[in-house]
C-alpha positions, 0 to 999 in steps of 0.5 A, spaced: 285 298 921 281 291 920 282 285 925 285 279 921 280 273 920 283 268 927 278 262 923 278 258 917 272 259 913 272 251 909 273 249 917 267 252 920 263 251 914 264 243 914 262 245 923 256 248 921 254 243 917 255 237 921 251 241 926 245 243 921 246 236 919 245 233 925 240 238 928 237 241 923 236 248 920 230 251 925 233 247 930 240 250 929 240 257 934 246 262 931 248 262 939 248 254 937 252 256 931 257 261 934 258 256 940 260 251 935 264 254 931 267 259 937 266 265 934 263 272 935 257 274 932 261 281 929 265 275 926 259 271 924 256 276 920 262 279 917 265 271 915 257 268 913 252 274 912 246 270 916 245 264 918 240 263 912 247 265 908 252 259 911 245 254 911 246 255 904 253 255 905 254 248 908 248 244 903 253 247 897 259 243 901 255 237 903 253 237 895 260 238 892 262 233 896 256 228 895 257 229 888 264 228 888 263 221 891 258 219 887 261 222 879 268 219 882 264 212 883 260 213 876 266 214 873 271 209 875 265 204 874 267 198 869 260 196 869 253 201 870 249 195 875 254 194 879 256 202 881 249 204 881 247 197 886 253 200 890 252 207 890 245 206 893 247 201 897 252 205 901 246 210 902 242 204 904 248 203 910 249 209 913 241 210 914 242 203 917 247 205 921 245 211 923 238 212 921 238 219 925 244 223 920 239 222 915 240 225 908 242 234 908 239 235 902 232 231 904 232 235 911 233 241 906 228 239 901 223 238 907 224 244 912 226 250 908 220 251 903 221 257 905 228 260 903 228 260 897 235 259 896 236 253 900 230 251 896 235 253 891 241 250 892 236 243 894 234 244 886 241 245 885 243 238 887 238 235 886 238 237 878 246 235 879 245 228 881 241 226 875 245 229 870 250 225 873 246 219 872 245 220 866 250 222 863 253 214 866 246 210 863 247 215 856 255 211 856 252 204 859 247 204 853 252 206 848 257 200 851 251 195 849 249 195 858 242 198 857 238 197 852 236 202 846 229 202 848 230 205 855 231 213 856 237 214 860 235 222 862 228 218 865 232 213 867 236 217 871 229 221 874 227 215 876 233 212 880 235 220 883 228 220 886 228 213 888 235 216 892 231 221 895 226 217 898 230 211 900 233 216 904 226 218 907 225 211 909 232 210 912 231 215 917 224 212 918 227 206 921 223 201 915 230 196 916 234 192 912 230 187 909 224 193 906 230 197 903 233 191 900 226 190 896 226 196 894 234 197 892 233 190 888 226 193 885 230 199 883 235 195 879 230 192 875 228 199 872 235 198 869 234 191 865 
């Protein structure tokens, strides 16, 4: 008869990925994943396949989350500027605050060329922050905020890697004055 699971997946999921996220992929031992999420190695691999499968895992929890927040202020926003002004901003912050927590999506992209499904789901992400974009800058421009002239989808390309590279500099401790620049330089792609 099968032991019954003693442990919460959603749970030991968002613990994994506080650790990966924290310590990074290579730097993350399964012995530090089994400490962490105080489980055995039979119930890891029974819960999770490998550590490469929960790696995944938790980046597809970090993105849905992630994304959420950022649809959620795409959405509600009565004017395109000021929300993507505050979206970047509050990027902007956090690395300020704790420039060493950095960006999941930005340690995968850099630190796991080599698995092709976390490769993935990096892509994956990345390709789901444009489309958000987008789809906010195609509304603004048919409610009259961005002139015809601009292409939404390029804009949105612009501002989805401008997102990726702020958040390198973030962690590279530029400071507050180099980002700001940055951030208001970005804006501008907008008018």
């Amino acid at each position: 008869m099968a032991r019954t699971r003693e442990f919460d997946i959603d749970q030991a999921t968002d613990r994994a990925m506080d650790l990966f996220w924290r310590r990074g992929y290579a730097e993350t031992s399964l012995q530090d994943l089994l400490q962490e999420l105080a489980i055995g190695s039979g119930s890891f691999y029974a819960a999770f396949g490998s550590k490469e499968q929960l790696y995944v895992r938790a980046l597809e929890r970090y993105t849905s989350l992630q994304g959420g927040d950022l649809e959620q202020a795409l959405d509600g926003a009565a004017e395109i500027r000021p929300a993507i002004r505050k979206v970047l901003s509050s990027m902007i912050e956090a690395d300020l605050t704790d420039p060493t927590r950095g960006c999941l999506v930005v340690s995968a992209s850099t630190h796991c060329a080599e698995q092709p499904a976390a490769a993935d789901r990096v892509t994956a992400a990345i390709r789901q922050v444009e489309s958000l974009l987008a789809g906010a800058l195609e509304q603004a421009q048919a409610r009259g905020e961005i002139t015809p002239d601009k292409d939404p989808r390029k804009l949105a390309r612009f501002l989805t890697t401008f997102i990726q590279g702020i958040r390198v500099v973030g962690q590279a401790r530029t400071g507050r004055e180099f980002t700001e620049d940055a951030l208001d330089t970005a804006m501008r792609a907008l008018d």
